[in-house]
N, C-alpha and C positions, 0 to 999 in steps of 0.2 A: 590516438596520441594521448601519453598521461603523463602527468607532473606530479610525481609521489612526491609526500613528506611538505608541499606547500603552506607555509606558514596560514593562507587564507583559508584553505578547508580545513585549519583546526576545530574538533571538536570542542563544546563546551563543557568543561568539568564542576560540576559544582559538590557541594557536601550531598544533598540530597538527590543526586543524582551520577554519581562519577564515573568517567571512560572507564568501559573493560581493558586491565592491564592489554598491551600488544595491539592494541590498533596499529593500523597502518592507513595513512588517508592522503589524498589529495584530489586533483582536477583531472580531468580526462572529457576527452571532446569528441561528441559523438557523427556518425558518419554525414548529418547534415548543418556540422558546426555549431553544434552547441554545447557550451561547459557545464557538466554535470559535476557536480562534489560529492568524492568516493570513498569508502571507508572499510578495510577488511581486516580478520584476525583468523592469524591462525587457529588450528586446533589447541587446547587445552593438552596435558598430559594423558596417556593411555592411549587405546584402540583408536582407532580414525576410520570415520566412515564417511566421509565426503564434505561438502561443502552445501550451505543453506545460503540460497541468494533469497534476501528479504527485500519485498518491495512494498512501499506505504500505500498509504491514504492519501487524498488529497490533501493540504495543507500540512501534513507531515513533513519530519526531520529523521534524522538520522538519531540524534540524541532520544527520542521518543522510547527508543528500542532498545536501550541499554542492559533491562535487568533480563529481555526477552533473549535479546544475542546471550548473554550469558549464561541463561537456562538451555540456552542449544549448543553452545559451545563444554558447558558439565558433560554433554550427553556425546562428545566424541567426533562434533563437527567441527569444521572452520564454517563464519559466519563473514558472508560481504553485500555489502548496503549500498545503495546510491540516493542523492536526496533527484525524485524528478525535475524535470526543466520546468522554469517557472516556479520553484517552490524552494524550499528550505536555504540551503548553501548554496545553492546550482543558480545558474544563469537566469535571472529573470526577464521577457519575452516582450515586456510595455513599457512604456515611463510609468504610469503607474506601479510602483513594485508591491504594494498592497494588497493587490489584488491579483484571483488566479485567472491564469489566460492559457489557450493551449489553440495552437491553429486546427489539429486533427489531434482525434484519437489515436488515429494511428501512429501520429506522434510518439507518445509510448509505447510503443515497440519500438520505435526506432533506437529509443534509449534502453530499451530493456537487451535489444540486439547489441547494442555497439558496447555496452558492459559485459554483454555476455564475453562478446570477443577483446573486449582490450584488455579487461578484469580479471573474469573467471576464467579463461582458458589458461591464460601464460600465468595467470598465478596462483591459482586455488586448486587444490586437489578434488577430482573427480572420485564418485558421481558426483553431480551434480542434483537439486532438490530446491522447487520455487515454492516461496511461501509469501503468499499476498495477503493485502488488509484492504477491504472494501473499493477504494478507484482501483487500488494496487490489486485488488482480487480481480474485478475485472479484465483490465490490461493480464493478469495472470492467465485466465479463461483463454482470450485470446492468443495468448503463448502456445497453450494447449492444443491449440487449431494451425497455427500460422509454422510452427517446427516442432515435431512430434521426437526427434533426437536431439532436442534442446538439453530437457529436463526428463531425469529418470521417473519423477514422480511432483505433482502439484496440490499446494494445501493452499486453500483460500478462506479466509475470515471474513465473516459477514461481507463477501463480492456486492460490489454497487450494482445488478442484474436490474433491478428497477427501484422508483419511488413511490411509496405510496401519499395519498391525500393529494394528488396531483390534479389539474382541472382536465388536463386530458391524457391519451396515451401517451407513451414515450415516446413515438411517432411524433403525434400529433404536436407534441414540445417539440420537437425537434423541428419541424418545418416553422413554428410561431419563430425558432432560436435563428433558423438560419435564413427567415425572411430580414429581421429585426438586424443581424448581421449583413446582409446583403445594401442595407439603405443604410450602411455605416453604424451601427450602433452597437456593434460588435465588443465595443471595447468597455459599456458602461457596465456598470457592477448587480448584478440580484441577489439584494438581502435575503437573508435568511437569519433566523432567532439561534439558528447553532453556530452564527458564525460569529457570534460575538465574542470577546477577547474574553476570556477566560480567566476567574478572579476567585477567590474563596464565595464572594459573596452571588456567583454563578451557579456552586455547584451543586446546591440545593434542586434537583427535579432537573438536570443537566442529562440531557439523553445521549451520553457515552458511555459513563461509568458509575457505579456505584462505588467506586473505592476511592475517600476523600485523600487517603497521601498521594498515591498514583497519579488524581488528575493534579494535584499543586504541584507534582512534581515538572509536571508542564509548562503548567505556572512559571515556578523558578527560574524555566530555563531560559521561556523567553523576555523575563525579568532580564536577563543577565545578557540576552543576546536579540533584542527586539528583532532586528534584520529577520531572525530566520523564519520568521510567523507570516502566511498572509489571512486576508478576509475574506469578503464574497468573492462570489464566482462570476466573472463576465459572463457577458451574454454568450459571448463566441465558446467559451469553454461548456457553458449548458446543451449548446447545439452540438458542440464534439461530441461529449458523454450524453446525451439522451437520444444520438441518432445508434451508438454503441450500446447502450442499452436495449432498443426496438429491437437490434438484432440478436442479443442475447437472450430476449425473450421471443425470439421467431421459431417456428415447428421446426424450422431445419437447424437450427445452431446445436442441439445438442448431442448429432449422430455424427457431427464435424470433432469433435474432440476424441483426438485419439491418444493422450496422455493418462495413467491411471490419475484420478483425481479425488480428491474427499475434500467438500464443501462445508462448513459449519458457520450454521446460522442461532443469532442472538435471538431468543423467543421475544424480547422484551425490546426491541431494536425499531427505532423511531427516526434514524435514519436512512435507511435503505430497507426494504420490503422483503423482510423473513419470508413471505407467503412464496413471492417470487423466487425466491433461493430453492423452497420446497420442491415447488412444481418444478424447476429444471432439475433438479436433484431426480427427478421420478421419472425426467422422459432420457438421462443419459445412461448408454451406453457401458462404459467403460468408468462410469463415477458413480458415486454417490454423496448424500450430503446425512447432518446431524444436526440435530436442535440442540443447542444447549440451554438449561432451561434456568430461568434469573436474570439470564442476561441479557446486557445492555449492548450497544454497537459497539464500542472498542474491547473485544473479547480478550485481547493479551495484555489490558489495564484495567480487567475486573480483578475483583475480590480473590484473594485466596484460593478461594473453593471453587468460584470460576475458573479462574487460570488452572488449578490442576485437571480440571475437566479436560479443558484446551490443549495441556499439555499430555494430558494421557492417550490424547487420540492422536496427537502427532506421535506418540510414542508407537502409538500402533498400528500404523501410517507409515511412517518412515524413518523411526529410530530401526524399527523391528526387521523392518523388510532389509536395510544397509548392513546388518551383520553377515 
């Protein structure tokens, strides 16, 4: 079910940040009841070579990806977005709305499925091409495995595959996350120094990006639109994502993906475990992965010379293969 053109999934325009002419957005509810907030654009003028479904990070927004949707809409695609459940514009899952909560991992797909079908089927032009950021890389991976005639092709940016600095394995988090959940405690928050609310005077030694307009521009937006930001991560949401993690780094997950895929990981990335991305990079199949080297974990809000890095290998990836 979707409610195009809803006054409440408007996006936020600001000067330093403004909607790509031709959105189209609203609500749409996915197959286990939950309202997601939707946003897509046609192709630009010229050639058309499909449709880019972009799926975020955790505590991401749709607004985040503005100048990125536009770099791929130049390039002859239509671009369609969703913000996930529990996050940005979409439905939040707690009274707490602060903070991220998700009951499974599996949970995204459920959203990644029910957009596929309410979204991109009856309104975007085929093929089809996923391109995730880190949780959203993840959850992409999974795509890769769970419907191989989903997605003609998948690009994931620094995938959350593991953590490093951690006291134990992903595992071994994982059963701490869903003991601690089990005796009710599911719902309280685990700090973290990256989750602090984001300020000029943050972004000194800020392990996302190197590129000070980029990240105010984040800044600004949730200046202007506080709602769409949360914080830490409950406990219940560390247990979803580091039991989903254990298995993406388990010997069998990488002969399960039968989607072409190219992985690209941040050398310099203090969020999610470059190391990790390598080695599954070197035991799959039908993928591969690249280091980009400089950077920091939000690879499509680095620097210049990052970003064309990023965009040169999606060019050669899947601008290239779409003609």
């Amino acid at each position: 079910m979707t409610s195009p053109q809803s006054p409440d999934a408007s996006l936020v325009n600001i000067a330093s940040n403004p909607v790509p002419e031709g959105a189209q957005v609203g609500f749409m509810t996915t197959s286990d009841n939950v309202r997601l907030r939707y946003a897509f654009w046609p192709k630009s003028e010229g050639a058309h070579r499909g449709t880019i479904c972009l799926v975020q990070g955790r505590s991401e927004f749709i607004e985040k990806y503005f100048e990125t949707i536009a770099d791929f809409r130049r390039r002859g695609f239509s671009v369609a977005t969703f913000d996930w459940r529990g996050q940005g514009g979409s439905e939040r899952l707690i009274g707490n709305k602060s903070l991220g909560y998700v009951d499974r991992f599996e949970d995204y797909w459920t959203d990644l499925k029910s957009f596929h079908g309410e979204i991109l089927l009856p309104e975007c032009p085929p093929p089809f091409y996923l391109v995730g950021h880190s949780m959203g890389g993840l959850a992409s991976l999974y795509a890769a495995i769970n419907d191989r005639m989903m997605f003609d092709r998948v690009l994931v940016s620094a995938p959350m595959v593991a953590l490093d600095r951690q006291p134990l394995s992903m595992a071994g988090m994982a059963r701490v996350a869903e003991v601690l959940s089990f005796v009710g405690l599911g719902r309280l928050p685990v700090g973290r120094r990256a989750d602090r609310p984001a300020s000029e005077a943050t972004f000194p030694g800020n392990p996302l990006t190197g590129d000070l307009i980029r990240y105010m521009r984040m800044v600004d937006v949730l200046r202007a639109r506080p709602d769409l930001g949360i914080g830490s991560p409950t406990v219940r949401w560390v247990a979803a994502a580091m039991g989903a993690m254990a298995e993406a780094t388990s010997d069998s997950f990488p002969a399960r993906i039968k989607v072409p895929l190219l992985m690209l990981a941040a050398a310099r990335d203090e969020v999610v475990s470059p190391g990790a991305i390598e080695q599954l990079g070197l035991r799959m199949r039908i993928g591969r992965h690249l280091v980009i080297a400089g950077a920091r974990h939000e690879l499509f809000m680095e620097s210049d010379v990052i970003r064309g890095q990023v965009l040169a290998a999606f060019d050669a990836f899947i601008t290239q293969q779409s003609q």
